[in-house]
C-alpha positions as CSV (number, residue, x, y, z in Angstrom):
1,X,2.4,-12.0,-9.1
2,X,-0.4,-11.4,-6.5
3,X,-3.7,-10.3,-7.8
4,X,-5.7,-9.9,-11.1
5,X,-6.7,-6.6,-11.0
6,X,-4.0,-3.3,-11.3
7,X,-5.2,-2.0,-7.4
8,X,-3.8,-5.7,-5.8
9,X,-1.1,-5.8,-8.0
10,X,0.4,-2.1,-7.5
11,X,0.2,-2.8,-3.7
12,X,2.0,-5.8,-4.2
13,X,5.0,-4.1,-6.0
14,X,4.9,-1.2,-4.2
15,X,5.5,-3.5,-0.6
16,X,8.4,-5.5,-2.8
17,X,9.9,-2.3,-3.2
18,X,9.4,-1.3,0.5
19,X,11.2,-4.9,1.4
20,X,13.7,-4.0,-1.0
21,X,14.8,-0.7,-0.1
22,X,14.7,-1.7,3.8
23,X,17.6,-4.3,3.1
24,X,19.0,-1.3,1.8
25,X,19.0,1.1,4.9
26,X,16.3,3.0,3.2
27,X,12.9,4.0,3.3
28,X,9.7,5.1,1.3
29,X,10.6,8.4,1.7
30,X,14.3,7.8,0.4
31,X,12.0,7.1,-3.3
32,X,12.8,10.6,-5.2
33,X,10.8,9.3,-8.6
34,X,9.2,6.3,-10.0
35,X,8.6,5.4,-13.4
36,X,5.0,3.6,-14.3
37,X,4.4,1.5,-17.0
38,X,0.7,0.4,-16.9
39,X,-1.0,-1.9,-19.5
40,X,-4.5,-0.3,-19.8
41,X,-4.5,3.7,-18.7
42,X,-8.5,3.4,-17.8
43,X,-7.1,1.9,-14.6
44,X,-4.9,4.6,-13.4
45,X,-7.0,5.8,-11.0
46,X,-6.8,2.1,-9.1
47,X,-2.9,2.6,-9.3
48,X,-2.9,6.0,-8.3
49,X,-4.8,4.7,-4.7
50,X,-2.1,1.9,-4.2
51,X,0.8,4.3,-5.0
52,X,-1.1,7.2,-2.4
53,X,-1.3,4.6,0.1
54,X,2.3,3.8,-0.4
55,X,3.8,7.2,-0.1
56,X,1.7,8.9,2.9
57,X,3.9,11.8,3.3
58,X,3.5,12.6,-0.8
59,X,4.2,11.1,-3.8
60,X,7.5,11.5,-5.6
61,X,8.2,12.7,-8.8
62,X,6.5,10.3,-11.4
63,X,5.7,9.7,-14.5
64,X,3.1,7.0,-16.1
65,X,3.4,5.1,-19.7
66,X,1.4,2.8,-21.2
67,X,2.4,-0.4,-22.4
68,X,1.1,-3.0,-24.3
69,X,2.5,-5.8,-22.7
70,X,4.8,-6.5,-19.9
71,X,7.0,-9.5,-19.8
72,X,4.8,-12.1,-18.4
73,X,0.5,-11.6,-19.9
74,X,-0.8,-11.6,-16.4
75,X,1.4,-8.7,-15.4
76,X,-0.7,-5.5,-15.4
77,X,1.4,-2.6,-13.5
78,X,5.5,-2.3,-13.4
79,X,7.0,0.2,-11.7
80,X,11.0,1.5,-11.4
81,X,11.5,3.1,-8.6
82,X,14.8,5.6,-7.8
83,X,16.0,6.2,-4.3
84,X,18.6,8.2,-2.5
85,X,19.0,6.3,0.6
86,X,19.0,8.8,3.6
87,X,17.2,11.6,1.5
88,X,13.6,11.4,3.0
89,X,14.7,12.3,6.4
């Protein structure tokens, strides 16, 4: 994973999932909701500006949990993202 803090880390993922989709046919505007899960909540507002960033046109539907843990200890952010390829115009 790149970065230490949540900010890096959620601009990271949310350009793996732009990679991702693109192999797909599909864009960031094809995203119709994504699912957060976030280890420490007093640094949503650092995810919030990566995930703004990533969806310019407006943010999908979303929803935020917190987590103790992730599956690695230096993993701060995860997020599951749902797309309908061809629905963002």
């Amino acid at each position: 994973m790149i970065g230490e803090d949540v900010y890096t880390q959620s601009s990271q993922v949310f350009k793996n999932i732009e990679d991702l989709l693109a192999v797909a046919g599909a864009t960031m505007a094809d995203v119709i909701k994504i699912n957060t899960f976030l280890t420490d909540m007093s640094q949503y507002g650092e995810f919030s500006k990566a995930r703004n960033e990533a969806f310019p046109a407006g943010v999908p539907a979303s929803a935020s949990y917190s987590t103790p843990a992730l599956v690695l200890p230096s993993l701060l952010v995860e997020v599951e993202a749902i797309a309908i390829i061809g629905s963002g115009g």
